[in-house]
N, C-alpha and C positions, 0 to 999 in steps of 0.2 A: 639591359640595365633597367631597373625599375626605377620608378621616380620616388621622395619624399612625397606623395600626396596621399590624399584619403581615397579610396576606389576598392573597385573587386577585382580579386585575379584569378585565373581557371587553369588547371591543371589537367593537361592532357595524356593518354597511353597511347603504346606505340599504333594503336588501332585509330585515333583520332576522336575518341571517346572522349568526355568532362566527366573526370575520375574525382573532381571537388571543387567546390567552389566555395572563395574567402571573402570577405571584408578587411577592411586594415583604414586603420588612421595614418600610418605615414607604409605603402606598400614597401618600400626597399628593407624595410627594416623587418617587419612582418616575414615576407618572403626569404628572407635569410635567414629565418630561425626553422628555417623544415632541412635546410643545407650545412647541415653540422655533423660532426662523428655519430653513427648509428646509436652508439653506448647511451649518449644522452637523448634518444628520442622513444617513446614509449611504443612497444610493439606492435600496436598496429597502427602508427603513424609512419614508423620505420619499414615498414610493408607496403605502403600507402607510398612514399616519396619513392623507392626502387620501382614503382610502375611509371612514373613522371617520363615523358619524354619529350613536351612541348609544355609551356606556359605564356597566357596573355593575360592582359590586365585591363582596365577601363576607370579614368578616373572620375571622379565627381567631384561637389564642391561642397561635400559636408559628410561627418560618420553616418548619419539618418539616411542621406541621400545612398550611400553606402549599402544599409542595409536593405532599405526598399530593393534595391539592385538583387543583391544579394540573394533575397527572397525570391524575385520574380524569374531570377535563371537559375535556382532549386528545384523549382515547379516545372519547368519550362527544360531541364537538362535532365531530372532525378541522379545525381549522382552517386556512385555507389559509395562515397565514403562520408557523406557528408551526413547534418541532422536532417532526417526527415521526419515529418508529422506522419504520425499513423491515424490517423483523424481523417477520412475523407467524405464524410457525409456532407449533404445538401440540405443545410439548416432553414427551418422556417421563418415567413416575417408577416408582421399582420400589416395587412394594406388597406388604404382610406382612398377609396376611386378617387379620378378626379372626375365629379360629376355634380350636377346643382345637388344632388340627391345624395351622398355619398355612400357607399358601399362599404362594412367594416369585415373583412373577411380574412385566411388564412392563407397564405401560400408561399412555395417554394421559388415562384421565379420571380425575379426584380425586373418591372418593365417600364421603360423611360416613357412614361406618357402624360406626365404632369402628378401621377398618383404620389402618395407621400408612401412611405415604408420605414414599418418601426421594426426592429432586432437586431442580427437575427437573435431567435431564441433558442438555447443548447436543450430545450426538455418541450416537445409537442405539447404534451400533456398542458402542461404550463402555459404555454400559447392558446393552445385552446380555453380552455379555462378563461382564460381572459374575454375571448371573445365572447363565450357565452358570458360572460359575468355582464359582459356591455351592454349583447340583446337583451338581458334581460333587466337591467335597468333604466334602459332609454330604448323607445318606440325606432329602431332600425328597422327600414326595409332587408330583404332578401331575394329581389324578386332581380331580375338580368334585363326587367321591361328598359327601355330608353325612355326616359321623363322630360318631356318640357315643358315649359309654362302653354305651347300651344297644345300639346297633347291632354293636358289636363285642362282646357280648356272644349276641348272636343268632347270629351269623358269618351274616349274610346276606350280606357281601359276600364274591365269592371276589378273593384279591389278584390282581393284573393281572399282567403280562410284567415291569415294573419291578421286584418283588418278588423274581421268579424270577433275573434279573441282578445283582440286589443294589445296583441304583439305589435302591430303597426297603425300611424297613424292616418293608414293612405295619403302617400307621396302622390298616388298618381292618380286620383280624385279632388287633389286639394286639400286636403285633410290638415296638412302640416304648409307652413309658412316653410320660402330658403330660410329666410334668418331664422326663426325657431328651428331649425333641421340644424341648420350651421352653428349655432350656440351648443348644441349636444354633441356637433362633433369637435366641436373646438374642445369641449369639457373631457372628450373618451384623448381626444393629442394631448391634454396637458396632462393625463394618468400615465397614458404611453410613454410620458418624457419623465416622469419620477414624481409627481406632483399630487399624490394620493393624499399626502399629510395636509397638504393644503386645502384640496379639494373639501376633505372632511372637513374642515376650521371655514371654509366658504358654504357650505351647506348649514352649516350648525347656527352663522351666523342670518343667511337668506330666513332660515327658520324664525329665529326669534324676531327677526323683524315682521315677518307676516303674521307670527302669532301677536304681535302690538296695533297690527293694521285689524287684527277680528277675522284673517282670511284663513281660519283654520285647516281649508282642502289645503291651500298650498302650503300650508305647512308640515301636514301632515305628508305631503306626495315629497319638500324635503327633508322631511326626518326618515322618509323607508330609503333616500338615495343615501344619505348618512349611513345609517346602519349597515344597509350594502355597503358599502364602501368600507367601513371598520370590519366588519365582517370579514370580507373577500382578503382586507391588509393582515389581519390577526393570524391566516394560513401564512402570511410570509413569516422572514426573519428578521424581525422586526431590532435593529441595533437603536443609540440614542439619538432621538430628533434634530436633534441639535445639530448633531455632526455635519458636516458640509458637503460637497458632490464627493465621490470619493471610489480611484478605480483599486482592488486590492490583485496582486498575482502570488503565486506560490508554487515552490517546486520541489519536490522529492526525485530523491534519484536514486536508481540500480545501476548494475553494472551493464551497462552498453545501453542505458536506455534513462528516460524522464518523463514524471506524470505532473500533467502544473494545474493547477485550477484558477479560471478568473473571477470575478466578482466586480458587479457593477453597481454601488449605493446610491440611491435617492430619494432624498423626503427621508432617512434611515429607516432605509427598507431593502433588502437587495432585489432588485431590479432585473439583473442578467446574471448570468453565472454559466461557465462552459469549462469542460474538461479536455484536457488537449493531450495525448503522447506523441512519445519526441524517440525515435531512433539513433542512437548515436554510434556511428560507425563509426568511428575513430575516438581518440579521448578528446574531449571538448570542456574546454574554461567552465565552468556553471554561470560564469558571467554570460558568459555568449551565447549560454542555452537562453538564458533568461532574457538578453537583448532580441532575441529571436518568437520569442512567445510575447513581447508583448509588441513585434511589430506586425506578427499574424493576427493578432486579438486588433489593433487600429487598423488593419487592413478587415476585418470582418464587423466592427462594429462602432467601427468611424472614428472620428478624435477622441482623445486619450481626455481624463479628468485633468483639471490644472493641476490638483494633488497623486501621486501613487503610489499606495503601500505595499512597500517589499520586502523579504527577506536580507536581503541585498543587494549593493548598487549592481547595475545593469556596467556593462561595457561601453556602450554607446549614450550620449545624450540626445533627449528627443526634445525638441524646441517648444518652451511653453510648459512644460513640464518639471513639477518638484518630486523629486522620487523621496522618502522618508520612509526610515528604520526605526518603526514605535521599539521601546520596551517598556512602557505600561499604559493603561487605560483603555478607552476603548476603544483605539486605533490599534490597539494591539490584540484588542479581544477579536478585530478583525482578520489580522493577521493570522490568528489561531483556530477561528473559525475557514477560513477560507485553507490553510496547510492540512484541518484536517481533512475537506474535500478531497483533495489530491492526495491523501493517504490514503482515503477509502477508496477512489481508482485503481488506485497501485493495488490494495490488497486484494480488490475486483481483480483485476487485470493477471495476477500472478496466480489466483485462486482457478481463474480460468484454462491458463497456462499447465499449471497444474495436473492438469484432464487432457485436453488437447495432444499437447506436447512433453512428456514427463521428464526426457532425455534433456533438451533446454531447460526446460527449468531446474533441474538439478544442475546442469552446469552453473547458471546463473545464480544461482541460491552459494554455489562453492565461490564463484566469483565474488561475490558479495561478502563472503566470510572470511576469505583473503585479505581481502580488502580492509576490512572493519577490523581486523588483526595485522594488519601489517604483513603477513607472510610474504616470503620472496616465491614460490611456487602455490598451484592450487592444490588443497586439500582433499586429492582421490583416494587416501586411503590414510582415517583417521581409526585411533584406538583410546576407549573408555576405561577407567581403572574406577571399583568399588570396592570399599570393604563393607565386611557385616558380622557384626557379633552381635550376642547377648551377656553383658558383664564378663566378658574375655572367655568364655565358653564359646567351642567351635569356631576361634575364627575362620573365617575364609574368604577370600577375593577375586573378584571377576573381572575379566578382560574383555570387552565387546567388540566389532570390528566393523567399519560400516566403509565401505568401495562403492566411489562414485555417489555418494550421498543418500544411500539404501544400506540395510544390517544383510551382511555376510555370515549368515548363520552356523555355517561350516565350518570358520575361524572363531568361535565364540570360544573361550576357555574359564575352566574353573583352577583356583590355588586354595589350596588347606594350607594355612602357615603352619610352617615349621621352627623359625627359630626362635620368634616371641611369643615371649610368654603372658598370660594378661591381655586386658586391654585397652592395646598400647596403639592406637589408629597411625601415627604416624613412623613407627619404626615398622608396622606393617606394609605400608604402602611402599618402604623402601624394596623391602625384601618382597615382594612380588613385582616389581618393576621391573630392579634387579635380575632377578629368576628371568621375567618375562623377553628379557632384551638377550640377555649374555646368552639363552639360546637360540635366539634367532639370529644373533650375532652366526654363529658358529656352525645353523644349517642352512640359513636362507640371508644374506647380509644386504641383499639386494632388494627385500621385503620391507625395507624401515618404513613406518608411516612418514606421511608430513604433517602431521599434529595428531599431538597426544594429551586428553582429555583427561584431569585430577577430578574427579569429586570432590567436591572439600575447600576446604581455604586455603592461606599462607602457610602453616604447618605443613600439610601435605605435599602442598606443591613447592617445598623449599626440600622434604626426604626424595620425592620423585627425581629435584634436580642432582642432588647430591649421586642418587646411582645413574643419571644417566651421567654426571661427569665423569664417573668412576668410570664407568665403560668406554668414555671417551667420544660418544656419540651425541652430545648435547650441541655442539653446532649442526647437527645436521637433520633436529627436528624442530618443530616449534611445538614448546612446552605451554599449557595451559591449564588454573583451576577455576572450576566451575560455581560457584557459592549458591547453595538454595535456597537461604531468604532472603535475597534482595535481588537473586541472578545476577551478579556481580562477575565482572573475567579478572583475573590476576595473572597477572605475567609477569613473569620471569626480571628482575631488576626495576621492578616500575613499582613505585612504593603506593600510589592510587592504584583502585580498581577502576575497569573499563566496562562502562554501560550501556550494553547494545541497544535499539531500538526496541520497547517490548512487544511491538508488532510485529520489528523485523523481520524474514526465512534464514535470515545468519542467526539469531539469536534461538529459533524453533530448531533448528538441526541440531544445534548444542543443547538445547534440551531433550531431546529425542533421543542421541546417543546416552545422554548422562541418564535420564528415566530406563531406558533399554540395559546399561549394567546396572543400575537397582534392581531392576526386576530379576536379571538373569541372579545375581548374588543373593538376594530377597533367598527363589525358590530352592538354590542348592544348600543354602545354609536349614533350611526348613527341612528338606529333605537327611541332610545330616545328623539336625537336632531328634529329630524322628528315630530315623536308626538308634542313635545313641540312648534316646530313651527304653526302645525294644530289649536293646544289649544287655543294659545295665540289668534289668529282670528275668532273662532268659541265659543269655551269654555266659551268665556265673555259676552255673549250676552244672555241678560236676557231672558228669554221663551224656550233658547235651551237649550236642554238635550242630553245626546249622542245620542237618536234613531236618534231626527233629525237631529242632524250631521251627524251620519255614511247616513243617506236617502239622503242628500243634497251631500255629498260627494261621493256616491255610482251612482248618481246622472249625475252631472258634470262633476266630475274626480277630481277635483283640488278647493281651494279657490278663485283662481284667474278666472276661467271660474265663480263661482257663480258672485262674483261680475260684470263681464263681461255681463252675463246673462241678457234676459227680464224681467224686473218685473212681465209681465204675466206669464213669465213657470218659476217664483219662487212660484207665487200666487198659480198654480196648483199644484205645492208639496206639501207647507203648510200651504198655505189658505194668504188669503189678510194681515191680522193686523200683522200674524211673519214676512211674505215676506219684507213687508213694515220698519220695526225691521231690518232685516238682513240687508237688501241694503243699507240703511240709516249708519248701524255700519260698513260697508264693505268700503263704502264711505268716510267715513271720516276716517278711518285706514290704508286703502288700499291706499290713495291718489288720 
């Protein structure tokens, strides 16, 4: 029996594996919602609970205390159905020795020796950057010598080439006072900790006071850290001043999977920023995705802002902490900035995927369109309907066929309507539907798509539904139209249209097919009109048959060169009495 308390509990298979591991605010409760009839648990939770053969728990004395848990026997078990970060890099941090002399350097490992350590930082680049932006604005040593007031007292060391360029102010000649050394590193800690905006407003001021004192070097020496400084800030992203410490997170989600991005403000600037994905082996709350990225982010980059902007509340509360849902201004311009990070992962991440793995992602991409539509099956074998006329001349419609998320080119078909007349787009669309189903009904019934693709609007997709009810197969696909200027979905009883993400791969595949029957109905209606216009010139003329068409045509090239032609090199093709027949009909048709 579980208890009403807050803890974790682990779920074990018959092998003695940790197949998952939970959190819960009251476990008894929690744990009995995975032990209910199959029907209500989503497939691969209900997958997940028939491997269960032991379960243990451990309580704590808070949600937070929970999750910390939670996290550290994820890392420490990887279980196969839980969220796991796909993220396993070893992020950089810039370190301040602890030394009279300090050291401002790069690096990946954190060591307990009294040093201080700012990040970590998700982009090298950007770490680096910093560091140089430091040496080159304050006289930093570089050198691994060991400095002390007796060594430099000795002068055993001679100063290096940095000394002589005036990168350094030899440390280890005496060149530089600790307190003047320790005044520049206090200044490069207060940048590290967000305080750029400040710094700038303390330089601006040190200036104008020494330009009242007459001490124009030192003024001048802080008006070049100034401008560094504005300089080095103006590559950031720079939000309003004003604004307060402030942590942002954000999450987009796929099917089995989550891209989140953080964002760390200070001085309104962002400061940190990291990109994290998230494995979801089982379906998981977005709550709990979310309580789980922002207790990896306070596990990598220390306590959390008093303030933090989310898309929405977190599952768990974290102590000291106000979570806030902007919808305007520019806490929200943060928000929008920071989602669209983690869109651009996602589009990374799936673009990459893409190449890689083309077989997953196409799963994934069906998965997602399922989804985003509500269908009760995935969509492995959809069908596009187009019509194409020119002022009711030639109609004709085309059927496209795309298995497993690729065009089946072998299934592609073309319809010449037959029983409307004019052009009438929606009682065509009936009648090639119609046609299209009632025989596949009758040779292959086992073939029905699970969705079927309208070009067109409400019109269309209300003739489409009408002949599939007629056939009596309308429960057994999901009907949808496509709209092309606004890409808008319409379905079936729902009086709003449904707007996919226009970055989306669910929304790209529905374009894909829907362009793919334009094209294919585009080219055979072109190809007909073509004919039709040959016919009309050639076709009518008594004594021709198609040989001597295609001859005459095969010929000249065109009907415009026959007519153009000698009567003598028509006579020579087909003899004097037809020649005489064509030129005569070409003549007086042709103008």
């Amino acid at each position: 029996m579980f208890p009403h308390s807050p803890g974790v509990y682990r779920y074990y298979d018959a092998e003695g594996n940790v197949i998952y591991v939970g959190k819960a605010k009251d476990l008894h409760k929690r744990v009995a919602q995975y032990f209910v009839p199959e029907e209500r648990l989503t497939r691969k939770t209900a997958i997940m609970v028939s491997k269960i053969a032991d379960a243990q728990y451990s309580v704590v004395d808070s949600e937070a205390d929970a999750l910390l848990l939670e996290n550290n026997l994820i890392k420490q078990y990887k279980p196969r159905y839980n969220i796991l970060l796909k993220d396993s890099k070893t992020y950089p941090w810039i370190c301040v020795s602890a030394d009279a002399f300090p050291k401002v350097f790069l690096t990946r490992k954190v060591v307990k020796n009294g040093s201080r350590y700012f990040g970590p930082y998700s982009s090298v680049t950007h770490a680096r950057n910093l560091v140089e932006f430091f040496h080159q604005v304050y006289p930093l040593r570089t050198c691994n010598q060991k400095i002390t007031s007796e060594s430099m007292l000795r002068h055993r060391q001679r100063p290096c080439l940095n000394f002589h360029i005036g990168k350094c102010r030899g440390c280890c000649v005496g060149g530089i006072s600790v307190e003047e050394y320790g005044r520049n590193i206090e200044e490069i800690v207060r940048l590290l900790k967000g305080g750029g905006r400040e710094m700038i407003q303390h330089y601006r001021q040190l200036m104008l006071e020494a330009s009242e004192n007459m001490d124009f070097e030192l003024a001048g020496m802080y008006k070049d850290k100034m401008q560094s400084l504005e300089k080095h800030y103006s590559k950031s992203v720079i939000m309003n001043s004003s604004l307060s410490d402030e942590d942002v997170f954000s999450l987009v989600f796929e099917p089995g999977e989550a891209f989140g991005n953080f964002m760390r403000i200070r001085g309104g600037a962002v400061v940190q920023s990291l990109n994290l994905g998230f494995k979801l082996n089982i379906e998981e709350e977005q709550e709990a995705v979310l309580s789980m990225f922002i207790g990896e982010v306070s596990e990598k980059f220390g306590q959390l802002s008093k303030e933090v902007i989310v898309p929405f509340l977190p599952d768990v509360e974290f102590e000291g902490v106000e979570f806030r849902m902007p919808v305007r201004g520019d806490k929200l311009a943060l928000l929008e900035l920071s989602m669209k990070n983690a869109k651009e992962m996602r589009f990374n991440a799936l673009k990459q995927r893409e190449h890689t793995d083309p077989d997953t992602f196409r799963t994934m991409v069906l998965e997602s369109l399922k989804k985003q539509l509500g269908m009760p099956v995935l969509p492995v074998h959809m069908e596009c309907f187009d019509n194409s006329n020119i002022q009711g001349t030639n109609p004709v419609s085309s059927c496209v066929v795309f298995r497993d998320g690729v065009p089946s080119k072998k299934d592609y078909r073309h319809f010449k309507v037959k029983t409307v007349v004019g052009a009438n787009d929606y009682a065509t669309m009936k009648e090639v539907v119609n046609r299209r189903y009632s025989r596949m009904l009758s040779e292959n019934p086992d073939d029905l798509p699970q969705l079927i693709v309208i070009d067109g609007g409400k019109g269309q997709l209300g003739m489409a539904y009408e002949a599939l009810s007629e056939l009596g197969i309308i429960d057994k696909v999901t009907l949808i139209a496509l709209a092309e200027k606004m890409e808008e979905v319409y379905r079936v009883g729902d009086p709003y249209p449904l707007f996919l993400d226009r970055n989306s791969q669910a929304l790209k595949l529905l374009q894909h097919i829907r362009d793919e029957a334009h094209r294919f109905g585009i080219t055979f209606h072109r190809k007909l009109r073509s004919k039709t216009q040959v016919q009309s010139a050639l076709s009518g003329i008594k004594g021709v048959g198609p040989k001597t068409e295609q001859r005459l045509l095969m010929h000249f090239g065109s009907v415009k060169r026959i007519a153009e032609a000698n009567l003598e090199d028509v006579e020579a093709l087909i003899g004097p009495r037809l020649a005489a027949v064509v030129k005569a009909h070409l003549s007086n048709n042709l103008g």
